[in-house]
Structure formats: structure tokens, C-alpha cells
N, C-alpha and C positions, 0 to 999 in steps of 0.2 A: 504494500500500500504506500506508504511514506517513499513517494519522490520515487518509486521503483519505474516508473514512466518514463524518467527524466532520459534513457536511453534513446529515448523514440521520438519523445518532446523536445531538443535538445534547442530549436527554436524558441520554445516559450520563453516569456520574461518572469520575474523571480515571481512579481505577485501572481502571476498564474499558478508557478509551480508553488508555491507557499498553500495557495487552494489544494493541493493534493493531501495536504498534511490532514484535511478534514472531509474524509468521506461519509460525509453525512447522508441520512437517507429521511425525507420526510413521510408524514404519515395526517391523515384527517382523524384518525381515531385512536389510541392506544388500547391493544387487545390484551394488555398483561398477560393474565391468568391464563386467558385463550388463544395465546398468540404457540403459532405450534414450533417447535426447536428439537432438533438430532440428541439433545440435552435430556435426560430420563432423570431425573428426581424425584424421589418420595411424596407421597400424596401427603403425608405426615407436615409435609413443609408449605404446603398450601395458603395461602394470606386469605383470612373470612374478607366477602366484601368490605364489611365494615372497620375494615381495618384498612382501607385503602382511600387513599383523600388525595386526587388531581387537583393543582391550583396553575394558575396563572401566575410569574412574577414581572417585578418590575426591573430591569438589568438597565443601568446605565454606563453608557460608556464615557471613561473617565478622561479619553484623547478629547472625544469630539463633543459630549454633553446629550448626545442622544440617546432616547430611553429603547430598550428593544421590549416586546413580551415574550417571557421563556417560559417553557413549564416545567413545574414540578411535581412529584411525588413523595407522599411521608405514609409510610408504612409505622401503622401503630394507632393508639390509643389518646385521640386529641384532648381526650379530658383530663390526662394524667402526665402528659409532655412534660409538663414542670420540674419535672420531679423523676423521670423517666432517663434513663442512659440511651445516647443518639448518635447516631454513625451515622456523618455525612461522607455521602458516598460520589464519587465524582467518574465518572467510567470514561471507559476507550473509545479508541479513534474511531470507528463505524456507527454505518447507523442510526437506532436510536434507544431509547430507554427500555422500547418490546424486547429487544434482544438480550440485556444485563436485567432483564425482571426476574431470572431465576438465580441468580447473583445476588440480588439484593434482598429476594426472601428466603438464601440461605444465610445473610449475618440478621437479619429478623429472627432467626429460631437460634442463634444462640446460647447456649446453655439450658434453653428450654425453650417451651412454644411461644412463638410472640413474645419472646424478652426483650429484646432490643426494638425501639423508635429506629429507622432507618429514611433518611432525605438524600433521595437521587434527583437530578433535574439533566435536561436536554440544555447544552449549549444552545448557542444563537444556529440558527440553520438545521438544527437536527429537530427530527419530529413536529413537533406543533409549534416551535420554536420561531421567532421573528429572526433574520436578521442573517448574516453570514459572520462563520465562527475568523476568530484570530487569536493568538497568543495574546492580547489584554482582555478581548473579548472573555477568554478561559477566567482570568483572574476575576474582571469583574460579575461576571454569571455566579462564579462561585461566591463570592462574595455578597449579592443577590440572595443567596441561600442561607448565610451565615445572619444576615439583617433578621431575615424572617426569624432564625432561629431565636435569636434576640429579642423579635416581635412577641413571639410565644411563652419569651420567660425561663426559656432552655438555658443549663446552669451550663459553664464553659467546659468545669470539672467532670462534667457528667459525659460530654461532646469529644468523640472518636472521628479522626478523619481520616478516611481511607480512600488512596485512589488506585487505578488501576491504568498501566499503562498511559496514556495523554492526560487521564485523569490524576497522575502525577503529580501533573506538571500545576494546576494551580491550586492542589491542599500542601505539597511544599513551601509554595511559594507564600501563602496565609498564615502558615505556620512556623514560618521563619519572622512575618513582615506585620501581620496584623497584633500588635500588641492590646489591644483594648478586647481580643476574644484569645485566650490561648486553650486551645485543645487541649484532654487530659492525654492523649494519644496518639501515634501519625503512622497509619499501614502505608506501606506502598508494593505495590505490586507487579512485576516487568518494567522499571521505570528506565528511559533513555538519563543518559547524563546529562547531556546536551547536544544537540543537531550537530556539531563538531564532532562530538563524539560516537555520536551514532555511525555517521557519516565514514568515521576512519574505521569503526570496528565491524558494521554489518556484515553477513557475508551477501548480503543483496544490494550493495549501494559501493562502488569506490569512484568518488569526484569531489574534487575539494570543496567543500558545503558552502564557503561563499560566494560561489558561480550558481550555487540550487537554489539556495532560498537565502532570505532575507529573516528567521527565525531564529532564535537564539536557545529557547528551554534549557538555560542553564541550571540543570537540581544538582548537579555535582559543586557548585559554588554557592546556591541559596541554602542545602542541608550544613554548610557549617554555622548557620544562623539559629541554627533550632534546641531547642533545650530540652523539646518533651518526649519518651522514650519511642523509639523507632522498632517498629516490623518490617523487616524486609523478604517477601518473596520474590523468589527467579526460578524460572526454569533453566534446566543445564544445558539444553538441548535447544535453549530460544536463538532460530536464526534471523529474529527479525528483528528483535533489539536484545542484542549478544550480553550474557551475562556479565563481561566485564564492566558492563554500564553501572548494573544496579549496587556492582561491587566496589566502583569508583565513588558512587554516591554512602555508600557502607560506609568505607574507610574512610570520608572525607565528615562523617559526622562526626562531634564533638560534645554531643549533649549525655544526660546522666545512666541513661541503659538504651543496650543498641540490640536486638536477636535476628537472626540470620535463617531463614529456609531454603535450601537451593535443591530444589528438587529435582531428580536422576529423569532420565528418559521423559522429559517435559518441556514442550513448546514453549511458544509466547502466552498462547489464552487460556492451555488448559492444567492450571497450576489447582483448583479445586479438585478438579477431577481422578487427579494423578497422587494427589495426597489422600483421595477418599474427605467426601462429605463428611464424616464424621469428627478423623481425626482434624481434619482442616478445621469445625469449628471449635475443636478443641484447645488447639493449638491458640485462635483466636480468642479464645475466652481465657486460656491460661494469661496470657499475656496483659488482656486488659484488667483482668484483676490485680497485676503485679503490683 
């Protein structure tokens, strides 16, 4: 996906190819529940309707001053949010939110059924989403999410950020830079270091990244900013964003507990799968209890 074009495009101008970074797919209706996926998970894991609440936000962007509408999702219980532990959850480069909906009602069952509050939102351009996605764009959407969270009374202590893959790139970047909400927590999951660094280590991409794009996602320089304890999964086997990425972002943190998953004969997306449902949310609840 990322810039894998650029062989073929080698015409294009950077803001073209910068557009490859976000294959977004849009959609008029969100099928969650019903949207059907090669993906077999437990009926066990299922989110009651009522525990699912579609909203609209307000995303402004903070270059040009214009407001975009993005949508979100908050799996869980709105009368109890207060008070409730909440994994904002920020996903991958494809797509749209139907696709990571099994994703995100597996950190909902967490230690148990509907434990965890879970808020996933569509970037600008993906799904019902207004707008075309960009590296501030990321920051600010996310951030969009983090107000609401704040709207609702959601304690910061209680507030897990996890991203996955481009989803990375702006719960590092919050969590190094937003001081007025700090997370009790910060997963990352497949994360590039930075477009430089993608660029030199993929085994799908070699061209010097400042002729590709005009993008930076530097997490291997924002993660020495962070203090709150870090998850880091990788696949061993990821040839799309090569483990040395997430390992440069490893060893470049500095905050107070760091723990490591790199998981054997494992791709870029299927790092659940390949740990087992179980133990994965194991592993995940171990952690955030620490």
C-alpha cells in the first residue's frame, strides 16, 4: 500500500503520492456487527446493540481553521463512562472502521465481557468521514476524540491509547505533546519509525523518501517525549513495515516501563490472530493493570 505505486507513478508529484499513504474507502452506512470479514471470532465477543453509540465529531484543522465532520464510535456503557476504563483506539491505513470492528470488540471484552469503554473514529476521508486524511489531519481527528473524551468526564488515569499501525502515528504523537490529557497507557502496534525509515528498511519500497512524499511520521523521535508505560507489538515476519521500525521506536523510549511482543511467523495485521484471542487479551490486561 504505502507508496508501493511509486514504481509505476514515478510521474506523480509528492502531494499525489502523499495521497497513497491513505487508502481510505468510504461507506453510507456502517455495518459493524454485520459487516462480513475472512476474520472468525467468538460469538462470546459480540457488542449488544446497546452498547454501541455512532456520533458525529467536530475535527478542526489547526493549519487552515476548517472544521471537517468525522465519525465516531464508543463501545460501552454511556451512563457509566465517568468512571469506566477507555481505550482510544486509532487504526490502520485502509478502509474504514467496518473493517477494525472486530478489533475493537476484542479490547471491549477484556478481562471480561464489556469491561472496557472502547472510542474508535474514521479519519477525514475514511467512511462517513468529511474531508481528505493528512499527517495533521491524523493529529487533529485524534485529538477530536480526546475533547469528547473530556466532554464526557473520562478521567485521563483511567484513558488507554492504543494504535495500530498509521494509527501510531497520532496516539504517539498526543502522548508525547498533549500535556493537559496524559494517558495512563500507550499500545502500539506494527508502528513505522518514520517515512525515512520505512523507506530504507521495507523490503517493498527502496527510493530515497524525499523524492516520495512530503510526510515525515516521525514516532522514533516523538516516543523519547513520552513518560507513560509503553506496549509494543510486531510481527517478525512484517514485510510491510519491517520490525526494525517498531524496534527503533522501542529503544528510543525513555519513559518509566517499556514491554516488548514480537511475535514469530507474523505479518503486518495479523499480530491478534497469531498470539491467539485469548492470550493476546491477556497479555493486554496484564499490562494495563501494571
Amino acid at each position: 500500500y504505502i507508496i508501493c505505486l511509486l514504481f509505476v507513478i514515478v510521474s506523480c508529484k509528492k502531494v499525489n503520492l502523499d495521497a497513497l499513504a491513505f487508502p481510505s474507502e468510504t461507506t453510507e452506512a456502517y455495518l459493524f456487527e454485520d459487516y462480513e470479514t475472512d476474520v472468525v471470532i467468538s460469538e462470546s465477543y459480540k457488542i449488544p446493540e446497546n452498547k454501541i453509540h455512532l456520533f458525529p465529531l467536530a475535527s478542526t484543522d489547526s493549519e487552515t481553521g476548517e472544521t471537517y465532520q468525522i465519525y465516531a464510535v464508543y463501545i460501552g456503557d454511556m451512563s457509566t463512562i465517568t468512571n469506566d476504563s477507555v481505550i482510544l483506539y486509532a487504526h490502520g491505513q485502509s478502509h474504514n472502521m467496518d473493517i477494525y470492528w472486530d478489533r475493537a470488540k476484542l479490547l471491549a471484552n477484556i478481562a471480561s465481557k464489556n469491561h472496557y469503554g472502547v472510542l474508535m473514529m474514521d479519519y477525514r476521508g475514511y467512511g462517513m468521514s468529511e474531508g481528505e486524511s493528512s499527517e495533521q489531519g491524523l493529529y487533529d481527528d485524534v485529538e477530536a476524540c480526546i475533547d469528547w473524551l473530556v466532554d464526557q468526564g473520562v478521567n485521563e488515569k483511567n484513558t488507554i491509547y492504543y494504535g495500530f499501525s498509521l494509527g501510531c502515528i497520532p496516539v504517539i504523537h498526543h502522548a508525547a505533546y498533549k500535556t493537559d490529557f496524559v494517558p495512563s497507557k500507550l499500545i502500539i502496534e506494527s508502528p513505522l519509525a518514520s517515512v525515512e525509515n520505512l523507506a530504507q528498511s521495507s523490503t517493498l519500497i527502496n527510493v530515497d523518501p524525499k523524492f516520495i512524499s512530503s510526510l515525515e511520521f516521525n514516532n522514533a523521535e516523538k516516543i523519547k517525549d513520552v513518560t507513560v508505560p509503553l506496549l509494543w507489538f510486531h510481527g517478525i515476519e512484517d514485510d510491510y513495515i519491517e520490525i526494525s521500525n517498531g524496534q527503533l521506536i522501542y529503544d528510543n523510549y525513555n519513559g518509566e516501563y517499556k514491554e516488548a511482543h514480537n511475535i514469530p511467523d507474523c505479518g503486518h495485521s495479523d499480530v491478534p490472530d497469531k498470539i491467539g484471542y485469548e492470550k493476546y487479551l491477556e497479555i493486554l490486561d496484564s499490562f494495563i493493570k501494571k
